[in-house]
SERO-4910 file (N, C-alpha, C, O; in steps of 0.05 Angstrom, whole numbers):
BEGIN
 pado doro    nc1    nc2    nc3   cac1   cac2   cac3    cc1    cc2    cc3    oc1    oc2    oc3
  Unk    A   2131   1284   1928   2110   1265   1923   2111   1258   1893   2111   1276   1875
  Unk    A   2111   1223   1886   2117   1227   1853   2088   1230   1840   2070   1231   1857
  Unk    A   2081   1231   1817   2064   1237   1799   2038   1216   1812   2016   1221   1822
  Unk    A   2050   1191   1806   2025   1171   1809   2024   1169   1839   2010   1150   1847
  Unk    A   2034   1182   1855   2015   1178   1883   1999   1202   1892   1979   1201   1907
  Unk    A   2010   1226   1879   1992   1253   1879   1964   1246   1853   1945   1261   1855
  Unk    A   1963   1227   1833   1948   1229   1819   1922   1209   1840   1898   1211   1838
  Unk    A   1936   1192   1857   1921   1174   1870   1904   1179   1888   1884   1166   1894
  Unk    A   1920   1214   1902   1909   1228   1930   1883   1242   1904   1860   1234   1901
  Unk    A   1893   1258   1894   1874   1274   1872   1847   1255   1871   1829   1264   1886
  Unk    A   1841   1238   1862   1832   1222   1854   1817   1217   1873   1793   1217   1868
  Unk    A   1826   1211   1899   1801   1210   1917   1796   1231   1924   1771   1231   1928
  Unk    A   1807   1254   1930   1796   1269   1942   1768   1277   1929   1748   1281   1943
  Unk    A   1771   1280   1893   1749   1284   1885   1726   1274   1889   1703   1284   1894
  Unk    A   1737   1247   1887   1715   1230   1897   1700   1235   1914   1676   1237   1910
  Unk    A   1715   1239   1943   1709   1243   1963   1680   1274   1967   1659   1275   1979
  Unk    A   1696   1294   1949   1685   1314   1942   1663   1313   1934   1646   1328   1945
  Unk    A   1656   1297   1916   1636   1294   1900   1601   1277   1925   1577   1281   1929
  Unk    A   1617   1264   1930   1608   1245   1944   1587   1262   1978   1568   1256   1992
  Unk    A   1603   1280   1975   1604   1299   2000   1579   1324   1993   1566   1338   2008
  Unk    A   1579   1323   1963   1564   1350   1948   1571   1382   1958   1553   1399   1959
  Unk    A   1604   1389   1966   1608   1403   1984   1616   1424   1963   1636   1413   1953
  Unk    A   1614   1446   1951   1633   1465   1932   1660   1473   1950   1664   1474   1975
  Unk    A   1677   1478   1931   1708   1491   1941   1700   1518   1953   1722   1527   1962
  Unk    A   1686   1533   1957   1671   1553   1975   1668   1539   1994   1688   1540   2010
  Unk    A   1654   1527   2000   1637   1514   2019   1662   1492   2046   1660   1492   2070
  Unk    A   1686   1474   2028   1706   1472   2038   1719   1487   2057   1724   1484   2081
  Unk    A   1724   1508   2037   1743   1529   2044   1732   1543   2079   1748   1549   2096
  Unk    A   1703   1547   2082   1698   1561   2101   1696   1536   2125   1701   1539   2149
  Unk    A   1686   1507   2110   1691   1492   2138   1724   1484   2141   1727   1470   2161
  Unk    A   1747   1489   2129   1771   1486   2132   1786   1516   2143   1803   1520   2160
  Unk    A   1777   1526   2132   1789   1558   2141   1821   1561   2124   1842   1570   2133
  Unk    A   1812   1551   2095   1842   1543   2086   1823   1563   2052   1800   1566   2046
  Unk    A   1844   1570   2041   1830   1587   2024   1821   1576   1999   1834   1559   1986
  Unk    A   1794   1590   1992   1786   1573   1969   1804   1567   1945   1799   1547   1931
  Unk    A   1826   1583   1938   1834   1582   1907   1861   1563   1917   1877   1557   1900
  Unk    A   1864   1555   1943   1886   1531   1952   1870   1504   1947   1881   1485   1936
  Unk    A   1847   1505   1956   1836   1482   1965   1823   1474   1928   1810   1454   1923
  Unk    A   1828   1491   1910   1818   1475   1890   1846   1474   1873   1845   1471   1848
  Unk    A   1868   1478   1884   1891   1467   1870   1898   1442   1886   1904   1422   1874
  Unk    A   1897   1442   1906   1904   1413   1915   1880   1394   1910   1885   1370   1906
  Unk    A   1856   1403   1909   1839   1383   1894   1832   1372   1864   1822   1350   1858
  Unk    A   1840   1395   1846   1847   1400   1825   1875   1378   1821   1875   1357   1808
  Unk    A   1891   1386   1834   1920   1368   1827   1933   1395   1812   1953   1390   1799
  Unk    A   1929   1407   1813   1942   1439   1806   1973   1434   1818   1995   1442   1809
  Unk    A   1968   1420   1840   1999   1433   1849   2008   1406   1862   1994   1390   1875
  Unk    A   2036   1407   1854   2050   1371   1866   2048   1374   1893   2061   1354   1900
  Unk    A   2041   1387   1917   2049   1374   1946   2020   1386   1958   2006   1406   1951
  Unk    A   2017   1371   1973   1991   1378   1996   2002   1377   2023   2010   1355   2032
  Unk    A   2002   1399   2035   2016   1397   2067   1992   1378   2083   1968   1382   2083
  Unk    A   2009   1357   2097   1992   1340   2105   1964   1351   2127   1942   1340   2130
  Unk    A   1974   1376   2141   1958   1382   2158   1936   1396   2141   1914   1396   2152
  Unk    A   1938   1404   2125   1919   1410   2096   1896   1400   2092   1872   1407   2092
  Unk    A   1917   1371   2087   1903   1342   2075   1877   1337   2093   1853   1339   2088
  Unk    A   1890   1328   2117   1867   1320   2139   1846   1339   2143   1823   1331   2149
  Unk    A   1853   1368   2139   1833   1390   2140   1806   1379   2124   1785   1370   2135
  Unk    A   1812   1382   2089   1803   1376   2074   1787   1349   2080   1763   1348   2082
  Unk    A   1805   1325   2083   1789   1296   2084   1773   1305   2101   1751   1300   2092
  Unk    A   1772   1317   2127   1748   1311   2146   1725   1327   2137   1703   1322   2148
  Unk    A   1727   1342   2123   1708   1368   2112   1695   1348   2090   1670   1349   2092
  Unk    A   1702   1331   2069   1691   1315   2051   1686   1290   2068   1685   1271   2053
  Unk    A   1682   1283   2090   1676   1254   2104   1699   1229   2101   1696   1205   2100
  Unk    A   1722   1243   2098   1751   1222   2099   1763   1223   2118   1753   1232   2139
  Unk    A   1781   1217   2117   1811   1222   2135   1833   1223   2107   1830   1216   2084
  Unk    A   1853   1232   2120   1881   1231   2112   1889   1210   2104   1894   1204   2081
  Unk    A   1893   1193   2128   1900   1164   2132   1879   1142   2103   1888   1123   2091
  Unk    A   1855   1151   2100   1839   1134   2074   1846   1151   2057   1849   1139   2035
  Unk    A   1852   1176   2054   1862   1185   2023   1889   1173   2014   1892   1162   1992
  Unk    A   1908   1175   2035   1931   1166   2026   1943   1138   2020   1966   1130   2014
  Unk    A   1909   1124   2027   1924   1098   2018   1935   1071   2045   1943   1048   2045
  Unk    A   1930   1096   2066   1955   1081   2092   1929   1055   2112   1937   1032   2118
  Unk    A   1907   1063   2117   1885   1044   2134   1885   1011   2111   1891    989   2118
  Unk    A   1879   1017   2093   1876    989   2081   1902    975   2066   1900    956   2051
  Unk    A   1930    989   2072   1951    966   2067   1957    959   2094   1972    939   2098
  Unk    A   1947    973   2118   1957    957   2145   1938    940   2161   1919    952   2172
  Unk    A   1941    914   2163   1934    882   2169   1923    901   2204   1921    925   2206
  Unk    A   1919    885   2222   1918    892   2242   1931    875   2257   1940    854   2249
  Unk    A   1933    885   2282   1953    856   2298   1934    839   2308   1910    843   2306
  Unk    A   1946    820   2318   1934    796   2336   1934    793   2356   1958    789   2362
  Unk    A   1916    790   2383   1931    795   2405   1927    771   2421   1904    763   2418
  Unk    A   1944    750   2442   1935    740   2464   1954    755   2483   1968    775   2482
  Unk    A   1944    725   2510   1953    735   2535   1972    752   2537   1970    776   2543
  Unk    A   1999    733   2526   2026    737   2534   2034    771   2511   2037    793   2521
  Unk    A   2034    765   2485   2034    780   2466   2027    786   2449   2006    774   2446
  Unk    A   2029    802   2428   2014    823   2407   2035    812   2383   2060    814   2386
  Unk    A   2026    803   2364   2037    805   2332   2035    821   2321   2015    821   2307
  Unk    A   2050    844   2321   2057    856   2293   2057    849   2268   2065    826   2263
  Unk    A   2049    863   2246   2050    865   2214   2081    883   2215   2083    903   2229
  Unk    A   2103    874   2201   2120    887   2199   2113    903   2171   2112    889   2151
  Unk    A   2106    933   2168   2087    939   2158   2104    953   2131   2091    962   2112
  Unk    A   2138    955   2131   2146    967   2112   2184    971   2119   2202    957   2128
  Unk    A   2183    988   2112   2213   1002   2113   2211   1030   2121   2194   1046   2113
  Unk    A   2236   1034   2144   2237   1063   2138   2269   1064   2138   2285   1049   2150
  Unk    A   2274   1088   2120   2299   1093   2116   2320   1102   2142   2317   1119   2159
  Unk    A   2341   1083   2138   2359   1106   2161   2383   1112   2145   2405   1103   2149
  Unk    A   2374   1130   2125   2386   1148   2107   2367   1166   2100   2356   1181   2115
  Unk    A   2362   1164   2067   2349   1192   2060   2335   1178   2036   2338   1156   2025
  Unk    A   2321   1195   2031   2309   1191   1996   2291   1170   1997   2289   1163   1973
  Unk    A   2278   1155   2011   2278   1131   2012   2235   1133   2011   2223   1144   2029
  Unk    A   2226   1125   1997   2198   1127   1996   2184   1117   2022   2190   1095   2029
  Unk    A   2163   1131   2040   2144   1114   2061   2137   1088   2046   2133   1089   2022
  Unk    A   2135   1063   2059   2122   1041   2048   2101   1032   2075   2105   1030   2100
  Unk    A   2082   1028   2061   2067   1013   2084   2050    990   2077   2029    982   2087
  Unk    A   2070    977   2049   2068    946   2042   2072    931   2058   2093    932   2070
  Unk    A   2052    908   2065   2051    888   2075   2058    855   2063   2042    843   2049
  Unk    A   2081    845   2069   2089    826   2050   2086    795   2075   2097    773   2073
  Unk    A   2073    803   2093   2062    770   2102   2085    768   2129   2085    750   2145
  Unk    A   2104    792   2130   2126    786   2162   2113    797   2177   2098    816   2172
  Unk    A   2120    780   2210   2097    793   2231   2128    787   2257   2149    775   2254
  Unk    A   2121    798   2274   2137    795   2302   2123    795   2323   2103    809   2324
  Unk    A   2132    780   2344   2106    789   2371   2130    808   2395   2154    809   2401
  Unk    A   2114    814   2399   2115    835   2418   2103    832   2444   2081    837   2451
  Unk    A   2129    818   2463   2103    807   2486   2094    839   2502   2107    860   2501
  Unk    A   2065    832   2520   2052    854   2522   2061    877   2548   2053    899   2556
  Unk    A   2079    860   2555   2089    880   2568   2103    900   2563   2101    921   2577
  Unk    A   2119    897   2542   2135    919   2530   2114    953   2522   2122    976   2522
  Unk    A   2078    940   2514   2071    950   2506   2060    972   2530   2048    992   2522
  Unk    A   2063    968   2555   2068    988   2576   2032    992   2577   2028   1016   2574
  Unk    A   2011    979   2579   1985    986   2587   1981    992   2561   1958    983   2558
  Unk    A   1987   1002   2539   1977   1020   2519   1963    991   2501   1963    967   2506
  Unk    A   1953   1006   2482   1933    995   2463   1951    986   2436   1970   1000   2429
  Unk    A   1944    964   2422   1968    958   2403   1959    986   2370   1967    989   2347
  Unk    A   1943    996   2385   1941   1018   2358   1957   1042   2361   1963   1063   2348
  Unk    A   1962   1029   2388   1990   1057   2395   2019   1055   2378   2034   1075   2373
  Unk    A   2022   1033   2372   2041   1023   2360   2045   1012   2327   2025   1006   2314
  Unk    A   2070   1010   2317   2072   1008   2292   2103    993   2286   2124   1005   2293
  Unk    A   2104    968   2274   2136    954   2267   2145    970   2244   2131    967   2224
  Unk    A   2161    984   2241   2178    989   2213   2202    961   2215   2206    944   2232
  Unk    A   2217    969   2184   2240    951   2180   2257    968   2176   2248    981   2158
  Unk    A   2285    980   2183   2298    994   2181   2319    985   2157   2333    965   2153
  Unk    A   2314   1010   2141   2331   1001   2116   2359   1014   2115   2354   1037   2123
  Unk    A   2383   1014   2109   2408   1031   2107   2419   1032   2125   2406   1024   2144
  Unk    A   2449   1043   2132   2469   1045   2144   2476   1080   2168   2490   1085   2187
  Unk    A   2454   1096   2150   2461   1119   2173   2458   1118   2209   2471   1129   2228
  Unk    A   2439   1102   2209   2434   1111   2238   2462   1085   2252   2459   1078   2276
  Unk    A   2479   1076   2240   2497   1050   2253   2511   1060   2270   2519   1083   2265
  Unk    A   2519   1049   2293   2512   1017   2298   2484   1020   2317   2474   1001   2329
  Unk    A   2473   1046   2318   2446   1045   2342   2426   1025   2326   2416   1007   2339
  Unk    A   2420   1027   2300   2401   1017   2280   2420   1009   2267   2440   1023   2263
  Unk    A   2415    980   2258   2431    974   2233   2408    960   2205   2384    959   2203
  Unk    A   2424    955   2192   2403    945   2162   2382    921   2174   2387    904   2191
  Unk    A   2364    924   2164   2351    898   2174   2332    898   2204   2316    880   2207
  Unk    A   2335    916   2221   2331    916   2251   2297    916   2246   2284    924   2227
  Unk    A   2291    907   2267   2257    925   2259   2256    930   2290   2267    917   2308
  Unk    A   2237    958   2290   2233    978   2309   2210    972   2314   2197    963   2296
  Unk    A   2193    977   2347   2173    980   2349   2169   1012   2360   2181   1024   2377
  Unk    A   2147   1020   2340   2150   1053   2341   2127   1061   2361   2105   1052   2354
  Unk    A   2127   1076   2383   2101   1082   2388   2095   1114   2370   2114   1129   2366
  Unk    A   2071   1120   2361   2055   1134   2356   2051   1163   2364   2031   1175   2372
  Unk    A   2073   1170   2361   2074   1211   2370   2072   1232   2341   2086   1231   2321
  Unk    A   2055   1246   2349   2065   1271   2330   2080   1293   2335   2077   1314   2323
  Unk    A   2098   1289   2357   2109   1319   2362   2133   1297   2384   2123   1279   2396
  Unk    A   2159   1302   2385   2184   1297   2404   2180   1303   2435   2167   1320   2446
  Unk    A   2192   1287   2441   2195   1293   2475   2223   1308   2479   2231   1309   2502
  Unk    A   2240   1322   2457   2257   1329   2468   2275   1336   2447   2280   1316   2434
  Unk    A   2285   1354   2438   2307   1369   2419   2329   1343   2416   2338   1340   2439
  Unk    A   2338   1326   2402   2365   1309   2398   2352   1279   2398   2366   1259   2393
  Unk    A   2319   1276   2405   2313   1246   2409   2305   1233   2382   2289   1244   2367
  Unk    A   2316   1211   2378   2304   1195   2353   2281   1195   2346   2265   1195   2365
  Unk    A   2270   1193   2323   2251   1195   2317   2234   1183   2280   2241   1193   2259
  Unk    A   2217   1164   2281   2216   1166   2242   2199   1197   2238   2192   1209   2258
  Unk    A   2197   1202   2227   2192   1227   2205   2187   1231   2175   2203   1228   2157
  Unk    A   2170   1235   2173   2157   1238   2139   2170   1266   2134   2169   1285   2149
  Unk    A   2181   1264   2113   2178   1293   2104   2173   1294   2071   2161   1275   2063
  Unk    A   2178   1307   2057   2173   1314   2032   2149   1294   2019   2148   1282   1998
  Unk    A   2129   1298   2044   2097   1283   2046   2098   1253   2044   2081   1241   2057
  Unk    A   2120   1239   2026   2125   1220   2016   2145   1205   2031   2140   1181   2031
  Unk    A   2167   1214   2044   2191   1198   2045   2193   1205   2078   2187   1226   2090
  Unk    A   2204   1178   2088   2211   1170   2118   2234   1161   2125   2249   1145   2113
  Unk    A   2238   1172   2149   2271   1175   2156   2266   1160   2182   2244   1154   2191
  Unk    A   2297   1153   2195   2292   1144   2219   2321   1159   2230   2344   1151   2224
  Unk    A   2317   1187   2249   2333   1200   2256   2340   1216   2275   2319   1222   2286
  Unk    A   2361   1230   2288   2358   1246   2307   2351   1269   2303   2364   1279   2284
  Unk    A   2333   1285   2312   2315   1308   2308   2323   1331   2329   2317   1333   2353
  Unk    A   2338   1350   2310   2344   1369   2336   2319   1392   2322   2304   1388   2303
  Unk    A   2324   1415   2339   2305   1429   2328   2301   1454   2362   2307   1447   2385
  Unk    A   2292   1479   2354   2283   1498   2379   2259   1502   2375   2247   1501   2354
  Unk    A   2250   1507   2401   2213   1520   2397   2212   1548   2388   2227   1567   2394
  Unk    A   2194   1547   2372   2201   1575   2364   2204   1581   2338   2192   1600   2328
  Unk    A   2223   1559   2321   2236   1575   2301   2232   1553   2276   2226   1530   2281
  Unk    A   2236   1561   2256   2221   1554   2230   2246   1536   2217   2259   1540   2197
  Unk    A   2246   1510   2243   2270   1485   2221   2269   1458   2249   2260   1456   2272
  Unk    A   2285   1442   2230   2285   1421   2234   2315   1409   2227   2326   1412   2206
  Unk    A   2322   1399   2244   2347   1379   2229   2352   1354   2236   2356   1347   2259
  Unk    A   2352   1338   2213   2351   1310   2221   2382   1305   2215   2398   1310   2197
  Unk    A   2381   1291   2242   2412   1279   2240   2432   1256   2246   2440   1256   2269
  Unk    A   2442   1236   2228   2454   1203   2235   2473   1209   2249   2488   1228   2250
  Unk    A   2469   1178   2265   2495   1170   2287   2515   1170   2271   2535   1183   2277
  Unk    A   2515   1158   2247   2542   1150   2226   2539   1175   2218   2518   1187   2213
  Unk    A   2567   1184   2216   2590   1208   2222   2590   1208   2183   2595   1229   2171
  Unk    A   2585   1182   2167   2600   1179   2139   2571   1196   2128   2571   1206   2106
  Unk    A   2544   1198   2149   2526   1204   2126   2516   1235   2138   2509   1238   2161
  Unk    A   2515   1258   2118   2507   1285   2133   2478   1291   2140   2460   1283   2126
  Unk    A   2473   1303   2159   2449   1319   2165   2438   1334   2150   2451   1345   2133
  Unk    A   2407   1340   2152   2403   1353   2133   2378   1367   2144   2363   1357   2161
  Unk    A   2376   1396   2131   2366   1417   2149   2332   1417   2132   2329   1414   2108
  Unk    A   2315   1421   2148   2286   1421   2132   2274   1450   2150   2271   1454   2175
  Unk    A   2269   1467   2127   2260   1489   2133   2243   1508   2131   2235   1503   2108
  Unk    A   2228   1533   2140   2206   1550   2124   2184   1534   2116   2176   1516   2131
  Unk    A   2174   1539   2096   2152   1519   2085   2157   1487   2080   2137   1473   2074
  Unk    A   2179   1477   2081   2184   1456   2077   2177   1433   2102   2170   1410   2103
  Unk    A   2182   1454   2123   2159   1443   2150   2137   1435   2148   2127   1419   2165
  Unk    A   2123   1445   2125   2092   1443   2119   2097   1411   2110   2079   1400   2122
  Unk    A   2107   1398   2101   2110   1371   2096   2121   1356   2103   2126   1334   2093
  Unk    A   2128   1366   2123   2138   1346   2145   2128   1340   2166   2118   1360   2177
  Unk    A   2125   1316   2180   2109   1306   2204   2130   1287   2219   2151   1278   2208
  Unk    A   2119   1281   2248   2134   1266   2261   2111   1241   2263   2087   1245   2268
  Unk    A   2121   1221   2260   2101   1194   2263   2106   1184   2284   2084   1181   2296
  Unk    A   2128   1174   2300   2128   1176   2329   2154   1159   2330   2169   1158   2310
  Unk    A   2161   1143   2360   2183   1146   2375   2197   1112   2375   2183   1093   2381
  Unk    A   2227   1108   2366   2217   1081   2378   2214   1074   2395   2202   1094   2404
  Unk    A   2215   1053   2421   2208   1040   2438   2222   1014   2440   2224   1009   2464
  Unk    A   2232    996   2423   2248    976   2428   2252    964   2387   2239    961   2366
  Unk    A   2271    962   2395   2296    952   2375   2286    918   2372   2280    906   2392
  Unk    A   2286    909   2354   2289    880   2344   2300    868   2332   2289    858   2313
  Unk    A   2326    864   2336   2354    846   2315   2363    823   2316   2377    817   2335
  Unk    A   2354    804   2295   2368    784   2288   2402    773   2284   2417    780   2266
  Unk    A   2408    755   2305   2436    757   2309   2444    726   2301   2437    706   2314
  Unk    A   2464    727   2273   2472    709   2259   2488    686   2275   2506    694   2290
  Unk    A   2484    656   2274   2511    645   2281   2541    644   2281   2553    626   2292
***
């Protein structure tokens, strides 16, 4: 997480804190998370907040996760008629590495007629823009994905976007056993390596959910 987006979460949370009149005692026993944690991540004491943390905390101060971090008020909502649903193509996600979550909205939308959306609700769903070359030729540069909305895999080897290092989003194959303390995300393209997320480093990592259908533009 870089400086000015942990100074941004900090920042509300206090707020939030304040606002709440709740002491870091008083947190701590409605979170069940320990007091001298809960006033370093509110403090800004320490660069990462495990997201499941986060949400602890926001709901205990009258937030969410989702309003601390910034993510409810850069995403537009869709539009819906009969036939289909418009999407906000709402950002990028990497299909490589390193690559920051964005959930800038710059005015691109897609529809999605409603059948694809299988009965579900369009809040089930979410457009990324797929940025980079790892996941090729399944994903290529440019594709945009319609993701549905999971926090947890249907299955050891299935694609998946993924936050990890609180900040940054992947779009990848996710192997992984029940049980055991890792994760490995891993590209179709053979040129880019996998990479193992493990122990505590789980703590910052989340699964955002699955895609559902592919959207590519095909040149003359």
């Amino acid at each position: 997480m870089n400086t000015e987006s942990l100074n941004n979460i900090v920042f509300k949370l206090q707020r939030a804190m304040e606002k709440s009149g709740l002491s870091y005692g008083e947190i701590a026993a409605l979170t069940g998370i320990p007091k001298s944690a809960v006033h370093r991540y509110i403090s800004g004491e320490t660069p990462k907040i495990p997201l499941e943390r986060l949400e602890k905390i926001a709901q205990a101060v009258g937030s969410s996760a989702a309003e601390i971090m910034g993510w409810d008020a850069k995403t537009p909502t869709p539009k819906i008629t009969e036939d289909y649903t418009t999407f906000p193509v709402i950002g990028e996600v990497a299909a490589g590495y390193d690559y920051p979550a964005l959930e800038d909205w710059e005015g691109e939308t897609v529809d999605i007629p409603n059948s694809y959306l299988r009965g579900r609700g369009y809040n089930d769903f979410f457009v990324l823009k797929v940025k980079g070359d790892s996941m090729y030729p399944a994903y290529q540069d440019g594709d945009k994905v319609l993701v549905l909305r999971q926090t947890t895999l249907n299955h050891s080897g299935q694609v998946g976007v993924v936050l990890y290092n609180d900040d940054m989003a992947t779009l990848k194959r996710v192997e992984y056993n029940y049980g055991e303390d890792w994760m490995r995300l891993v590209p179709v393209n053979p040129a880019f390596p996998p990479i193992k997320i493990v122990n505590e480093e789980l703590e910052h990592c989340r699964v955002l959910g699955i895609p559902k259908l592919l959207l590519r533009e095909i040149d003359d």
